[in-house]
HTML snippet that shows the backbone in 3Dmol.js (N, CA, C, O; Angstrom):
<script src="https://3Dmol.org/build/3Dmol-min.js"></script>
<div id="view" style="width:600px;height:400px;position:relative"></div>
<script>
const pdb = `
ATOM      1  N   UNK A   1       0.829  -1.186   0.000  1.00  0.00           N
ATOM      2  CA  UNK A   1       0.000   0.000   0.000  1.00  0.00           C
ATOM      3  C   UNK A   1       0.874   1.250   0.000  1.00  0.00           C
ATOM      4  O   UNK A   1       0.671   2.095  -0.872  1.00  0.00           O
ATOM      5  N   UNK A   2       1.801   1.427   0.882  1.00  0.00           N
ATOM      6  CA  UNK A   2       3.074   2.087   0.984  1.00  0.00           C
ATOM      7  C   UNK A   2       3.625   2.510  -0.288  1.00  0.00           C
ATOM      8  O   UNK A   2       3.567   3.691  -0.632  1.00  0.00           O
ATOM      9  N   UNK A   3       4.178   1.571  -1.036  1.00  0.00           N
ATOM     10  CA  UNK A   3       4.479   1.440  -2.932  1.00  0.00           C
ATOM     11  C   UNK A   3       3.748   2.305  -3.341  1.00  0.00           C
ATOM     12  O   UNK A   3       4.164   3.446  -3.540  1.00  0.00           O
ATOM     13  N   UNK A   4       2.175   1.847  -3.610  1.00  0.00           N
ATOM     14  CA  UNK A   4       1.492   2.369  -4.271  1.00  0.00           C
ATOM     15  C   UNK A   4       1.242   4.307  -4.242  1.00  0.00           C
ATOM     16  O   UNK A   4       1.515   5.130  -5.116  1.00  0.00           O
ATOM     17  N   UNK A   5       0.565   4.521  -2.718  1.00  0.00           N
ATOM     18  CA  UNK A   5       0.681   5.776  -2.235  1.00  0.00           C
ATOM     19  C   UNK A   5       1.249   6.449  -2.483  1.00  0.00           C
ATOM     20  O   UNK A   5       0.797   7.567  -2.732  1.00  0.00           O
ATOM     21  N   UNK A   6       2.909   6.106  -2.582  1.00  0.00           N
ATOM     22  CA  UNK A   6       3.639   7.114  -2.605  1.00  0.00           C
ATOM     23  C   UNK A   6       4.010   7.327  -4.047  1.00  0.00           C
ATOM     24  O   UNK A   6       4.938   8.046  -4.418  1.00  0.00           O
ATOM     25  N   UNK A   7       3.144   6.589  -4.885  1.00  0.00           N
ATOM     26  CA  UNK A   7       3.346   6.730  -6.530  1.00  0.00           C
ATOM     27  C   UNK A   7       1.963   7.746  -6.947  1.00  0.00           C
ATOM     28  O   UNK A   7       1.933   8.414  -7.980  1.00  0.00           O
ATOM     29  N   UNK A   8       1.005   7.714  -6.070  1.00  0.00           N
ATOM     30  CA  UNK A   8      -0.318   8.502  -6.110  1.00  0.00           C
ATOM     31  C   UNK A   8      -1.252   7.679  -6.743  1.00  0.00           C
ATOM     32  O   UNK A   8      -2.399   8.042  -7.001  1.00  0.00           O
ATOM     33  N   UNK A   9      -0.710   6.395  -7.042  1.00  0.00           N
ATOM     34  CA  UNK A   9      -1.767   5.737  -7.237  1.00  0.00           C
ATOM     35  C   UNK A   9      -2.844   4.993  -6.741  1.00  0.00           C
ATOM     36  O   UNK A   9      -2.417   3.890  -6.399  1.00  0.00           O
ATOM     37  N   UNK A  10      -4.455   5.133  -6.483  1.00  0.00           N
ATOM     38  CA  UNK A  10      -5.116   4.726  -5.999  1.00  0.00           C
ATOM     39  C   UNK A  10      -5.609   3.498  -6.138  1.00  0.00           C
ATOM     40  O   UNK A  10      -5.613   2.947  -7.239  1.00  0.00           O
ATOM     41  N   UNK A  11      -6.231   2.739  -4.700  1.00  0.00           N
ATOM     42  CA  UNK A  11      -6.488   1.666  -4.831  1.00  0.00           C
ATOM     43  C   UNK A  11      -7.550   1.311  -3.674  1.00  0.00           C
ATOM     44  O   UNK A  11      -7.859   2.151  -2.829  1.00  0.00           O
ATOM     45  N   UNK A  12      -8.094  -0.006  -3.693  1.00  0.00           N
ATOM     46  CA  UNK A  12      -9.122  -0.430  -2.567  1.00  0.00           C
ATOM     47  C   UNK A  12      -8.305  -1.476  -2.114  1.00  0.00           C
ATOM     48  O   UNK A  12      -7.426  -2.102  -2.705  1.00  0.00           O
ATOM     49  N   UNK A  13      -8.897  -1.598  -0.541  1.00  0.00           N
ATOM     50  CA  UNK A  13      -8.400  -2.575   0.489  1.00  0.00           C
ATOM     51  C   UNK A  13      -9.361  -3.177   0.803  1.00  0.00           C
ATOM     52  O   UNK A  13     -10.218  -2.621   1.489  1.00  0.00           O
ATOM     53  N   UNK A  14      -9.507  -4.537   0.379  1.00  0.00           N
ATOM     54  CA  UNK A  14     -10.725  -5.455   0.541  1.00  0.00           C
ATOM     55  C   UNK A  14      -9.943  -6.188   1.972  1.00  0.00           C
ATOM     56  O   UNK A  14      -8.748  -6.460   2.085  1.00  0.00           O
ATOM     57  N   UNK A  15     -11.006  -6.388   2.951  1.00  0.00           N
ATOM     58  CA  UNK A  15     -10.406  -7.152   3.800  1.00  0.00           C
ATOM     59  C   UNK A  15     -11.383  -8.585   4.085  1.00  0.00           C
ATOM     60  O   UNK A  15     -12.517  -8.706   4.548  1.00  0.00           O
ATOM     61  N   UNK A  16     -10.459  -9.506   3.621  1.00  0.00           N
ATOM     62  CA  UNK A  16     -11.399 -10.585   3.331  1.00  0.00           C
ATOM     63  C   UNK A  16     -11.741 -11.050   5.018  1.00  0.00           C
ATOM     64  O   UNK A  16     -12.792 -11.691   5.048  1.00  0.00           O
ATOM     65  N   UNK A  17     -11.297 -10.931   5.998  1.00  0.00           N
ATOM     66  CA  UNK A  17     -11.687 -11.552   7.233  1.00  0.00           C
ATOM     67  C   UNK A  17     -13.354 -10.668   7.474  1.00  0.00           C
ATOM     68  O   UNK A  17     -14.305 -11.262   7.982  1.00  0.00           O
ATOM     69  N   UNK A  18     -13.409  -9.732   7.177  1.00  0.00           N
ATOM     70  CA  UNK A  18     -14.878  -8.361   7.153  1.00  0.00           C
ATOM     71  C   UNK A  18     -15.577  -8.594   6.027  1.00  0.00           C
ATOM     72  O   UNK A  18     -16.734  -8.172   6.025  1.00  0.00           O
ATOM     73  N   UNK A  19     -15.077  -9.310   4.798  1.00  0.00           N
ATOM     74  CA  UNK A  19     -16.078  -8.538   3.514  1.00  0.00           C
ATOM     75  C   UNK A  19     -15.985 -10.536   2.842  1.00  0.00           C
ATOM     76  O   UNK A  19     -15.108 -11.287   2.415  1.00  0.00           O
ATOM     77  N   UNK A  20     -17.172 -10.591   3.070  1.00  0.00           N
ATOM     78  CA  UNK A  20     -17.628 -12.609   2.585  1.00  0.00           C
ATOM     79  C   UNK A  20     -17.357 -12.110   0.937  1.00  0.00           C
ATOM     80  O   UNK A  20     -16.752 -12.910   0.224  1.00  0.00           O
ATOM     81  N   UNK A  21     -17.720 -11.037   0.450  1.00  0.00           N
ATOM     82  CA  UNK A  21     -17.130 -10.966  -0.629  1.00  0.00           C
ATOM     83  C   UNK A  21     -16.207 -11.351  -1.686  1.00  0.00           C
ATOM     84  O   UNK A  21     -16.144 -12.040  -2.703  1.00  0.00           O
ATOM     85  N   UNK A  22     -15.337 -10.362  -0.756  1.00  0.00           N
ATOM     86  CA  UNK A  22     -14.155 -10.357  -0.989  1.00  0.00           C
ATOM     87  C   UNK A  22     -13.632 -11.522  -1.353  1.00  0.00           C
ATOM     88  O   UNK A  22     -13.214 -11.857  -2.461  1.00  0.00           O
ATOM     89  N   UNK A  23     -13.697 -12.372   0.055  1.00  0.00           N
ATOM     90  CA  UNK A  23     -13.245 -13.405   0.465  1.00  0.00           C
ATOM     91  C   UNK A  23     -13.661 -14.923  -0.570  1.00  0.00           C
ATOM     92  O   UNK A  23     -13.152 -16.043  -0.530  1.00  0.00           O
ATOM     93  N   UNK A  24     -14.686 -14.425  -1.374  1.00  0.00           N
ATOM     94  CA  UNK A  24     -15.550 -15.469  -2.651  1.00  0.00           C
ATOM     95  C   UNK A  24     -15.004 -15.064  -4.166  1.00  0.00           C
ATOM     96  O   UNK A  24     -15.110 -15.748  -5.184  1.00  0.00           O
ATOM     97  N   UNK A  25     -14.183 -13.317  -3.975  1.00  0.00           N
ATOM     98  CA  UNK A  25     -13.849 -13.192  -5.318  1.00  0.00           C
ATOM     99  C   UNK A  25     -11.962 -13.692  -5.288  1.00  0.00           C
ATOM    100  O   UNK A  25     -11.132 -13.980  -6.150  1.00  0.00           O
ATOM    101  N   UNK A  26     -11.968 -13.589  -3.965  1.00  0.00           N
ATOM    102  CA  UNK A  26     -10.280 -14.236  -3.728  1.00  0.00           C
ATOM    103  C   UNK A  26     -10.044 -15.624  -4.039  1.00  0.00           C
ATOM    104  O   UNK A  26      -8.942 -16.029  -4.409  1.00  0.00           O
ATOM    105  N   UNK A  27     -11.173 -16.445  -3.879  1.00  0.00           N
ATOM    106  CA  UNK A  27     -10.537 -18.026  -4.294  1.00  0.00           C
ATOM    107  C   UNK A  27     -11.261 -17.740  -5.647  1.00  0.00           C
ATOM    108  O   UNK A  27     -10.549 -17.959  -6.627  1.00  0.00           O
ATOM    109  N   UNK A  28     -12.179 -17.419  -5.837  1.00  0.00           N
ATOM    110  CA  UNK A  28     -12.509 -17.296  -7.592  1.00  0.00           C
ATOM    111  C   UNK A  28     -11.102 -17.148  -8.550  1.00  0.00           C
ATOM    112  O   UNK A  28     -10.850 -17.719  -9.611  1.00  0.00           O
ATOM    113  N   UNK A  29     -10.597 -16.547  -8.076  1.00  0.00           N
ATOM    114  CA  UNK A  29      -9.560 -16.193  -8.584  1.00  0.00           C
ATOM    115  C   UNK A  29      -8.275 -17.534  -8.345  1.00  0.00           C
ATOM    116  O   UNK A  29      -7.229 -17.633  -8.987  1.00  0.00           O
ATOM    117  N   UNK A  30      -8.611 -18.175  -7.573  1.00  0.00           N
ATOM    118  CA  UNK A  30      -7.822 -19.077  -7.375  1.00  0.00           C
ATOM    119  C   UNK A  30      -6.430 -19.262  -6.302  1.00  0.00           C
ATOM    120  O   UNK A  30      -5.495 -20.057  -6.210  1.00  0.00           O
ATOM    121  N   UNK A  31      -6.839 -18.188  -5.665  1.00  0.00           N
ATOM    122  CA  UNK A  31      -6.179 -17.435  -4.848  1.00  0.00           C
ATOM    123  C   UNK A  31      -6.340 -17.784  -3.266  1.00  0.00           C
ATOM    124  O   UNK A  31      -7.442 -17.618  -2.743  1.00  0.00           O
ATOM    125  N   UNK A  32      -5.175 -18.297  -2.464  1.00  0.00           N
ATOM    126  CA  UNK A  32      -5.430 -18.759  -1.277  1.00  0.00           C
ATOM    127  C   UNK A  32      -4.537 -17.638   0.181  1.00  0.00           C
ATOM    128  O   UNK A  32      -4.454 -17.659   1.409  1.00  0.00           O
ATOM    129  N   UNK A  33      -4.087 -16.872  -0.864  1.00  0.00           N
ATOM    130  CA  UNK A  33      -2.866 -15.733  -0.158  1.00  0.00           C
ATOM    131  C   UNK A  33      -3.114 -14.505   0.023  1.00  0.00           C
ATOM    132  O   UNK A  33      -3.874 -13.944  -0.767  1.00  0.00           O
ATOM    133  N   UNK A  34      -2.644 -13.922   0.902  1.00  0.00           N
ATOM    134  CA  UNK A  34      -3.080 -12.461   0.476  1.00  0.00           C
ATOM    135  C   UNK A  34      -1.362 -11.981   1.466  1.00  0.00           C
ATOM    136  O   UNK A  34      -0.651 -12.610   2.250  1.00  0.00           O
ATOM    137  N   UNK A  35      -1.300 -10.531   0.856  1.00  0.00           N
ATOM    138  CA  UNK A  35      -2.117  -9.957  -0.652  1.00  0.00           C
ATOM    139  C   UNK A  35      -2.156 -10.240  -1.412  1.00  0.00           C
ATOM    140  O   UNK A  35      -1.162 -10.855  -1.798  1.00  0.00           O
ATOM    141  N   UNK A  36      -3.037 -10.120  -2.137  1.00  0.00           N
ATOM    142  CA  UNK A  36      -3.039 -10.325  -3.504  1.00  0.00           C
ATOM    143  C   UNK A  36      -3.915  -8.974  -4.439  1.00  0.00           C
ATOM    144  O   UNK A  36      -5.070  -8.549  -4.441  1.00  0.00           O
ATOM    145  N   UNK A  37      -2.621  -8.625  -5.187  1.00  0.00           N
ATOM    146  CA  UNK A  37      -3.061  -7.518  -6.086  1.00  0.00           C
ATOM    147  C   UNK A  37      -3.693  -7.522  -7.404  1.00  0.00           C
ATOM    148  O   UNK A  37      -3.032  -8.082  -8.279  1.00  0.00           O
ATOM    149  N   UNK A  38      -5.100  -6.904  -7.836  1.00  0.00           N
ATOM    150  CA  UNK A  38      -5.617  -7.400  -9.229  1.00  0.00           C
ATOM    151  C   UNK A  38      -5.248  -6.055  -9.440  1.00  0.00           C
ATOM    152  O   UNK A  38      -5.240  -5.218  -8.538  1.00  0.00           O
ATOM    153  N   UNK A  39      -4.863  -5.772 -10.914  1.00  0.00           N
ATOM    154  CA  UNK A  39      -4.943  -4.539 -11.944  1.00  0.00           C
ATOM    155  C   UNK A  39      -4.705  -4.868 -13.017  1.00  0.00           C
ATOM    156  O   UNK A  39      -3.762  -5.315 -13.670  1.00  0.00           O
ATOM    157  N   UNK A  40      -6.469  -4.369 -13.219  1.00  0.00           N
ATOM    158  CA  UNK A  40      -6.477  -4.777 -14.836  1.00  0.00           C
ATOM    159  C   UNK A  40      -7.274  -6.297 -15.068  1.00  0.00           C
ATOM    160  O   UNK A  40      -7.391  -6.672 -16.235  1.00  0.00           O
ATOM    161  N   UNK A  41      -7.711  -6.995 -14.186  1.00  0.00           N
ATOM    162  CA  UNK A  41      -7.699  -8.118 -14.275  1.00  0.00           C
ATOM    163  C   UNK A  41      -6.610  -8.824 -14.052  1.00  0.00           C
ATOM    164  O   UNK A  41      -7.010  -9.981 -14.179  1.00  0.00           O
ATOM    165  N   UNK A  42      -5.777  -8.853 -13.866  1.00  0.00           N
ATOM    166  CA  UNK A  42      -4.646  -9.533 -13.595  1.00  0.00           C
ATOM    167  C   UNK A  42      -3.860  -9.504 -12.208  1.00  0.00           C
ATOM    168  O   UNK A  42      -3.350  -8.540 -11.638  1.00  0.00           O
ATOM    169  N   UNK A  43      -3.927 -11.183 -11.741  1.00  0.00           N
ATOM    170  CA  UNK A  43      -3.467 -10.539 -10.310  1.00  0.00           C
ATOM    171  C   UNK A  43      -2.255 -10.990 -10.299  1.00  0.00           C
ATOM    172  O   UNK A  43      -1.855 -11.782 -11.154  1.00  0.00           O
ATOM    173  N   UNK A  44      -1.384 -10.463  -9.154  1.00  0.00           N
ATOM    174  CA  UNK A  44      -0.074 -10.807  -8.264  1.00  0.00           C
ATOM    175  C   UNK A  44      -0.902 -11.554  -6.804  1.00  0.00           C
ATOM    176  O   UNK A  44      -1.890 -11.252  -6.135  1.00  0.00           O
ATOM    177  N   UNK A  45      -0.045 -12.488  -6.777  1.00  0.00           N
ATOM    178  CA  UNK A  45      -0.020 -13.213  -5.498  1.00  0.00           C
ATOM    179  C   UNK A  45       1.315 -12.804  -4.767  1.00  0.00           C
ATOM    180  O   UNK A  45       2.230 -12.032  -5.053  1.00  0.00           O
ATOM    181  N   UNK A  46       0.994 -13.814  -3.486  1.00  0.00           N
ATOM    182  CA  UNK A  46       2.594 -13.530  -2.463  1.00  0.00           C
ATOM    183  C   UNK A  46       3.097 -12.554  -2.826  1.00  0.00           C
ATOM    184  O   UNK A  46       4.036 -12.389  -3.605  1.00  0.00           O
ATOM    185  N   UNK A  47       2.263 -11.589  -2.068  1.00  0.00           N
ATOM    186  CA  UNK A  47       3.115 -10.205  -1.344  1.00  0.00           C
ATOM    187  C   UNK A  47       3.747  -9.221  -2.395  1.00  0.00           C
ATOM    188  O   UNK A  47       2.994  -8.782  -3.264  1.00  0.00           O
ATOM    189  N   UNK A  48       4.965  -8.866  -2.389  1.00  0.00           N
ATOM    190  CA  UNK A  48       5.054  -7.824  -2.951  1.00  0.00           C
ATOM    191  C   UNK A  48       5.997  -8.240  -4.164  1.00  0.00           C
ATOM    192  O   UNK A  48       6.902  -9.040  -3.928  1.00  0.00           O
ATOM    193  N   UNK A  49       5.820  -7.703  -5.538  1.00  0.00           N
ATOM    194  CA  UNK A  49       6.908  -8.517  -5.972  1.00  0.00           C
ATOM    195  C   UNK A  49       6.798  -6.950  -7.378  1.00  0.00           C
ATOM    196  O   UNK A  49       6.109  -7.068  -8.391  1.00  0.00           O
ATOM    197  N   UNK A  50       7.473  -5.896  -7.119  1.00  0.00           N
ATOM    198  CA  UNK A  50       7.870  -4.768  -7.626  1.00  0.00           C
ATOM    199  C   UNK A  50       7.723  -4.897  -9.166  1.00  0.00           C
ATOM    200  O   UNK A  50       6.838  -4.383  -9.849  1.00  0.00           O
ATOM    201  N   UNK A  51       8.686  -5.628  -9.562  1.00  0.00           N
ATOM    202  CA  UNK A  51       8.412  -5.536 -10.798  1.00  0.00           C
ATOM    203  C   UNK A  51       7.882  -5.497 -11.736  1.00  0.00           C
ATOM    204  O   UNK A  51       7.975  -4.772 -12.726  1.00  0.00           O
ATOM    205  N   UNK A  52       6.962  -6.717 -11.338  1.00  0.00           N
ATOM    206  CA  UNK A  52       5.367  -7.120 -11.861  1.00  0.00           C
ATOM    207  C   UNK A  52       4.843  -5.991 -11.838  1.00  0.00           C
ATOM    208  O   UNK A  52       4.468  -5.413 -12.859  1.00  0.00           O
ATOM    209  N   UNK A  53       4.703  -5.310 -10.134  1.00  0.00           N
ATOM    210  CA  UNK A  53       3.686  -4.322 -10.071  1.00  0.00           C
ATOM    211  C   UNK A  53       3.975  -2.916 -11.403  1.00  0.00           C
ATOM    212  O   UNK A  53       3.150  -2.282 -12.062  1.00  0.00           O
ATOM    213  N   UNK A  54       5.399  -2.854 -11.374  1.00  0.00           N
ATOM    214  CA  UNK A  54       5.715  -2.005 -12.087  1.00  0.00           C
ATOM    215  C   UNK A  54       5.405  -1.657 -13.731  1.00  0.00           C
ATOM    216  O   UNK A  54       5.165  -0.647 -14.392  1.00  0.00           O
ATOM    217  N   UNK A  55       5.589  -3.407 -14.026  1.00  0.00           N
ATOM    218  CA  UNK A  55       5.050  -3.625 -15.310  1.00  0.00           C
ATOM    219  C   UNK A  55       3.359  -3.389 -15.777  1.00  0.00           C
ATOM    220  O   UNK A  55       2.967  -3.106 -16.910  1.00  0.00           O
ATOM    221  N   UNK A  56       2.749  -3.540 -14.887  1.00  0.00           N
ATOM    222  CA  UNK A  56       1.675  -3.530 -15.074  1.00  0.00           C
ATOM    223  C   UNK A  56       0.944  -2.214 -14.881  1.00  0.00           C
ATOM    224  O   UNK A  56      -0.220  -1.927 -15.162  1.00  0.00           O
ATOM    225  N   UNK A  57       1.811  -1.556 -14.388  1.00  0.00           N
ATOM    226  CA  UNK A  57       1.019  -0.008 -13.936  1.00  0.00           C
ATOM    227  C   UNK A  57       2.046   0.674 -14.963  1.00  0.00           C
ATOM    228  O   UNK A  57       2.277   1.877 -14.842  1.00  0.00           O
ATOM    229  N   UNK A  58       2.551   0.063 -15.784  1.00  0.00           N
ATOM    230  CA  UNK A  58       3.292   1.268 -16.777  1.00  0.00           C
ATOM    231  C   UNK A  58       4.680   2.000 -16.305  1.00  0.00           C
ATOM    232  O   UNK A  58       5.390   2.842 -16.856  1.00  0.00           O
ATOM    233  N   UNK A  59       4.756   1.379 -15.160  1.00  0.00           N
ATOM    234  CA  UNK A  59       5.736   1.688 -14.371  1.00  0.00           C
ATOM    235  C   UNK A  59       7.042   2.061 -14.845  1.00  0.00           C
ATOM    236  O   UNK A  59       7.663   3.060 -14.483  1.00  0.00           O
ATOM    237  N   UNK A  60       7.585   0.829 -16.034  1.00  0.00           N
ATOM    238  CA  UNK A  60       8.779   0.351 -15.867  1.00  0.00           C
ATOM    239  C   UNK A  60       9.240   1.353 -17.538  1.00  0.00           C
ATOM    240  O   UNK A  60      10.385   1.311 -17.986  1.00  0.00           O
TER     241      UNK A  60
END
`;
const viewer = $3Dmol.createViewer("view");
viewer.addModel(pdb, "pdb");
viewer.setStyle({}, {cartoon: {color: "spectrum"}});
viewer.zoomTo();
viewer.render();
</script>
């Protein structure tokens, strides 16, 4: 979240333990980890991994 912020880019914090939601679009996804970042449709699993994020936000 830190990363992101300080790039000004905005985002939502689903918290799957509060939101049954959430928590139904996280294994939809196939997804047993968090965080896990979607943009774009496309997610990152396990935590933080820069580059990816970078690539995908135009970053790089």
């Amino acid at each position: 979240m830190e990363y992101l912020s300080r790039r000004g880019i905005t985002y939502t914090v689903r918290d799957i333990t509060e939101d049954s939601d959430a928590l139904r679009e996280l294994l939809e996804l196939g997804s047993y980890l968090t965080p896990t970042t979607l943009i774009d449709g496309e997610h990152v699993v396990i935590g933080f991994d820069k580059a990816r994020l970078d690539r995908l936000l135009g970053l790089t």
